[in-house]
C-alpha positions in Angstrom: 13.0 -10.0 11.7 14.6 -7.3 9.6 12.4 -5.8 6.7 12.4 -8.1 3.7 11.8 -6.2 -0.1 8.4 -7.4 -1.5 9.3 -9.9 -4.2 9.0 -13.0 -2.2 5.9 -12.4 -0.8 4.2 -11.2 -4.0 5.5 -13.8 -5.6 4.3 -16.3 -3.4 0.5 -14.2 -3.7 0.3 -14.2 -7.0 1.0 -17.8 -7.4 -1.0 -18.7 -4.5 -4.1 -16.3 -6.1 -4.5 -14.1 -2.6 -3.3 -10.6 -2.0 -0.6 -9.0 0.5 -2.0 -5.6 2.1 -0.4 -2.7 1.6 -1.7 -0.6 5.1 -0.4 3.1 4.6 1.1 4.5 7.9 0.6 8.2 9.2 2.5 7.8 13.2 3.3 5.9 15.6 -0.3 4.4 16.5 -0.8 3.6 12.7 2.8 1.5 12.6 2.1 -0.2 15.7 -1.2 -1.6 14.9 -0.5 -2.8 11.6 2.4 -4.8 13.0 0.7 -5.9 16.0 -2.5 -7.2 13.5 -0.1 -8.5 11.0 1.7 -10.8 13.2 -1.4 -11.9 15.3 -3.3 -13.1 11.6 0.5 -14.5 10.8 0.2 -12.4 7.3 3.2 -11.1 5.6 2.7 -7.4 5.1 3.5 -3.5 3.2 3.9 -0.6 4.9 3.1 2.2 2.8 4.7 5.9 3.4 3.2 8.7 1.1 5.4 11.5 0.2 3.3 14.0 2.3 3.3 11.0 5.5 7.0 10.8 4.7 7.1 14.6 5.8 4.7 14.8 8.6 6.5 12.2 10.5 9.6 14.1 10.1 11.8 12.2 7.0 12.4 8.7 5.9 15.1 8.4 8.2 12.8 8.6 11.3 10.0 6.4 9.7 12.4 4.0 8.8 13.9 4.0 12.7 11.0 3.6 13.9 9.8 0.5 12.1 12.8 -1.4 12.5 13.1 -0.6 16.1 9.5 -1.7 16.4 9.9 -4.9 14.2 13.0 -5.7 16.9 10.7 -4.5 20.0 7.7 -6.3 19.3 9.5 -9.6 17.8 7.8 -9.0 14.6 8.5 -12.4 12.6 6.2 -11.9 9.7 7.7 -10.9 6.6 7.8 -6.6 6.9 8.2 -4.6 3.6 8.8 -0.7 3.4 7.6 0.7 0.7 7.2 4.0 -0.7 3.8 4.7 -2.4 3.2 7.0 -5.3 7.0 8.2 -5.2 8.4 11.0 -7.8 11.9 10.2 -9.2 13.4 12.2 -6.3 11.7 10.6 -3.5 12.1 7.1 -4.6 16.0 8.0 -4.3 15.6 9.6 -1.2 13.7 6.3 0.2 16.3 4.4 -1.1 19.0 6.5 0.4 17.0 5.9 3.7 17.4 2.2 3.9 13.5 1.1 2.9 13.2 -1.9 1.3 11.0 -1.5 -1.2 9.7 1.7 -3.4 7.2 3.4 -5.8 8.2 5.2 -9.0 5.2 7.0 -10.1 5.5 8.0 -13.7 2.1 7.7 -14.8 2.0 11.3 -15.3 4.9 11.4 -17.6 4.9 10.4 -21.5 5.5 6.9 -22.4 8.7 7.3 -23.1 9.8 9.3 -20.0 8.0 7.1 -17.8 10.3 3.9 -19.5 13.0 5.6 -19.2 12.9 7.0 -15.0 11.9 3.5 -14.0 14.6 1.4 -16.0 16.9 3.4 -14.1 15.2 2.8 -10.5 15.4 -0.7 -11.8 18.8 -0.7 -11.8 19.4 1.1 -8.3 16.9 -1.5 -6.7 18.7 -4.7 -8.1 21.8 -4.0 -7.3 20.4 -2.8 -3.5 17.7 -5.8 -3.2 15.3 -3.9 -3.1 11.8 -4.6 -4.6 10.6 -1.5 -7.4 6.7 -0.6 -8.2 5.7 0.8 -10.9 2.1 2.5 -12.7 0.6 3.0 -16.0 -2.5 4.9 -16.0 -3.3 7.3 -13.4 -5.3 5.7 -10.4 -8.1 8.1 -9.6 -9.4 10.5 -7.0 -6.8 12.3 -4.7 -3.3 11.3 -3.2 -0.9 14.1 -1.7 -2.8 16.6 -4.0 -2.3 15.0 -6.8 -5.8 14.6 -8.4 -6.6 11.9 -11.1 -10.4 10.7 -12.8 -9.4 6.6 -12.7 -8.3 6.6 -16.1 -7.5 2.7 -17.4 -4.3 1.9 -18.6 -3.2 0.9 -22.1 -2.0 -3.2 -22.1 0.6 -2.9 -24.3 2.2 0.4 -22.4 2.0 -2.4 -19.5 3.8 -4.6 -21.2 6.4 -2.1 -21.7 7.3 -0.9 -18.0 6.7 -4.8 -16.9 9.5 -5.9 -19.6 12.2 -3.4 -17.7 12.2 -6.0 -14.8 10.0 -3.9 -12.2 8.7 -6.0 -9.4 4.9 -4.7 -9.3 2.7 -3.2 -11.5 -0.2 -1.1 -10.8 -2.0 -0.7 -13.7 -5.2 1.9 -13.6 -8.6 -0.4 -14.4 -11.0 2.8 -13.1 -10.2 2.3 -9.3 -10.0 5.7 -7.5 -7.6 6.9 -4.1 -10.4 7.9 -1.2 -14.2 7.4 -0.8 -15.4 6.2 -4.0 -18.5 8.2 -5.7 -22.0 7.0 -6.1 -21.5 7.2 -9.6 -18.9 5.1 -9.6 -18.8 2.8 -12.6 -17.1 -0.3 -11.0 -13.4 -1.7 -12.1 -12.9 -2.7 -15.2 -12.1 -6.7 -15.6 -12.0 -6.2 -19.0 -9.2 -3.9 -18.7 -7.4 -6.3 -16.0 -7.4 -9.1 -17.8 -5.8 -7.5 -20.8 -2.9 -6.6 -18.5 -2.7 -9.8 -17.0 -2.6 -11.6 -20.3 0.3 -9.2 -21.6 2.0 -9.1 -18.1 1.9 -12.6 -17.4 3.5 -13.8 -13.7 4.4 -10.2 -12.6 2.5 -8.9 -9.4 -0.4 -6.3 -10.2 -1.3 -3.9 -7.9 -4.8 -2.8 -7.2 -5.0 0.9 -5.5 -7.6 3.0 -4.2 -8.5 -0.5 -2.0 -11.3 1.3 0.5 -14.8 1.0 -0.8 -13.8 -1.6 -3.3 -16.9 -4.4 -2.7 -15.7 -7.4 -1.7 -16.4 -9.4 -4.7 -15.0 -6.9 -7.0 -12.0 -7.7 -4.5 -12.1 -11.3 -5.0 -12.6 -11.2 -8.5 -9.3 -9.2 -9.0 -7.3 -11.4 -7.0 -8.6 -14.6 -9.4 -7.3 -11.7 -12.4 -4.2 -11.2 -10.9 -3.9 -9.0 -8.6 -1.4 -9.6 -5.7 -1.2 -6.2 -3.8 -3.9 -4.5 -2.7 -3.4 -0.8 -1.0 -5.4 0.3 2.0 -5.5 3.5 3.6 -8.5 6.2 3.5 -10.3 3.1 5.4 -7.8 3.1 8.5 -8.2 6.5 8.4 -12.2 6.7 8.5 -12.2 4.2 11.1 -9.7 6.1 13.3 -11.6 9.3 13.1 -15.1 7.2 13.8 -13.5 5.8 16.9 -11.8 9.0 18.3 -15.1 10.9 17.8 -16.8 8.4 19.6 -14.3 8.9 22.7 -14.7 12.6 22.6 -18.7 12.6 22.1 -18.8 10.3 25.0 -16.8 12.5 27.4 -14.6 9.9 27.8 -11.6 12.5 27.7 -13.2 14.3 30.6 -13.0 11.8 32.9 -10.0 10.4 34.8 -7.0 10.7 33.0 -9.3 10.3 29.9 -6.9 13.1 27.8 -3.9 11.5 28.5 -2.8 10.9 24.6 -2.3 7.3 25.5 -6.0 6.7 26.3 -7.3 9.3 23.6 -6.0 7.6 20.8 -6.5 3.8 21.8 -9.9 3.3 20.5 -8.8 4.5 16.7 -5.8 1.9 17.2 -8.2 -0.7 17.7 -10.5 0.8 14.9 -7.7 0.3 13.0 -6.7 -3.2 13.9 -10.2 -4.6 13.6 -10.2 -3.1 9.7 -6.5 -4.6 8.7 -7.9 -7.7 10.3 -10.6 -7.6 8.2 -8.7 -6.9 5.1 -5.7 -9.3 5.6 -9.1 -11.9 5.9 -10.8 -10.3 2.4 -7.2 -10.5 0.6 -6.8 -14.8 1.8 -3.2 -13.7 3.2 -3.9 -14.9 6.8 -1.7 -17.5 7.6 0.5 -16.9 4.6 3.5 -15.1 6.2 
């Protein structure tokens, strides 16, 4: 199945009150056992590419090869987007240049105004493309690509704003925070969620920072709203955890044990076993 932009399936989320996974990808492993997981629970899914992923896996053009020759190889039939998260102006151009079907402009750094007036133009670009457009209002916390953020919460009516130009998604900050979360974390702020909901009515929200969340703070932001949940610090704790493991074990010692094949397995199935878990958390097992 060819990749599909995100409307449809958020759509169907939001009205359906369960979540679509967004599983950030960092290779080839990472790609492959999203799909794999993704197809096996029969859940539509998001492929995220950073900026600073984006790079490391040598431009969008290759990541985008690669997951549509894997979507053909493995008769992927689930609903596929790919999206870019956290772009700048630039990137989300260059994404879109690059044939993925759904992207992130984030302006949340920029003054209102600037910020309205970068993503009404993306808009544009992605309707007349078919592609599916993200947008934020309020930094999310903690640390992605360098950039560094304290969780602020967004402003409703700002919301309001950036929904009204006809953006897909909107990720609106409610205190969540990218990476481990601190034990002095004060929790999301519902309060905050349900303002944007109220002013935002039927469009998508998008909860960031997804690893460490509890699970009834999970839930409770689905019931508020939210249709897109982003994963990815979690894959990637799980992948270390596993590889560790190997190597501690002397696993790579024996046999063929370093061939890269067998060294990286066990964080491929560290990271199926998560997604699996999440796809169950977000209700969008059996959804696709």
């Amino acid at each position: 199945m060819p990749l599909v932009n995100a409307k449809e399936m958020l759509t169907k989320a939001k009205a359906g009150h369960y979540a679509v996974g967004q599983f950030n990808i960092n290779n080839l492993e990472w790609t492959k056992a999203i799909l794999l997981t993704a197809q096996e629970m029969n859940s539509p899914v998001i492929l995220g590419v950073s900026e600073g992923a984006g790079k490391y896996m040598c431009g969008y053009n290759t990541v985008v090869g690669m997951v549509e020759g894997m979507l053909e190889t493995l008769n992927i039939t689930v609903p596929v987007a790919l999206h870019l998260d956290h772009g700048s102006y630039e990137g989300a151009k260059a994404c879109i240049e690059a044939g993925f079907s759904s992207i992130m402009f984030d302006g949340s750094h920029y003054p209102i105004d600037e910020n309205i007036a970068k993503t009404k133009e993306l808009v544009a670009i992605c309707e007349e493309k078919g592609l599916s457009i993200e947008a934020e209002v309020g930094s999310i916390g903690g640390e992605e690509d360098g950039v560094v953020g304290a969780g602020e919460c967004a402003d409703p009516d700002e919301c309001k704003m950036i929904a009204d130009l006809g953006v897909t998604m909107l990720a609106a900050g409610i205190g969540n925070i990218h990476g481990k979360y601190p034990e002095n974390w004060a929790g999301l702020s519902f309060e905050t969620l349900a303002a944007v909901q109220e002013k935002t009515g039927t469009m998508p929200l998008v909860l960031h920072g997804g690893t460490g969340i509890p699970a009834d703070m999970i839930k409770k932001a689905i019931s508020l709203g939210v249709s897109k949940i982003n994963v990815n610090t979690e894959c990637q704790l799980a992948f270390q955890e596993a590889t560790r493991k190997y190597i501690e074990e002397g696993k790579d010692l024996q046999g063929k044990g370093f061939d890269p094949r067998k060294l990286l397995a066990p964080g491929v199935e560290a990271i199926k076993a998560t997604v699996r878990e999440k796809i169950e958390l977000f209700g969008s097992a059996n959804k696709a």
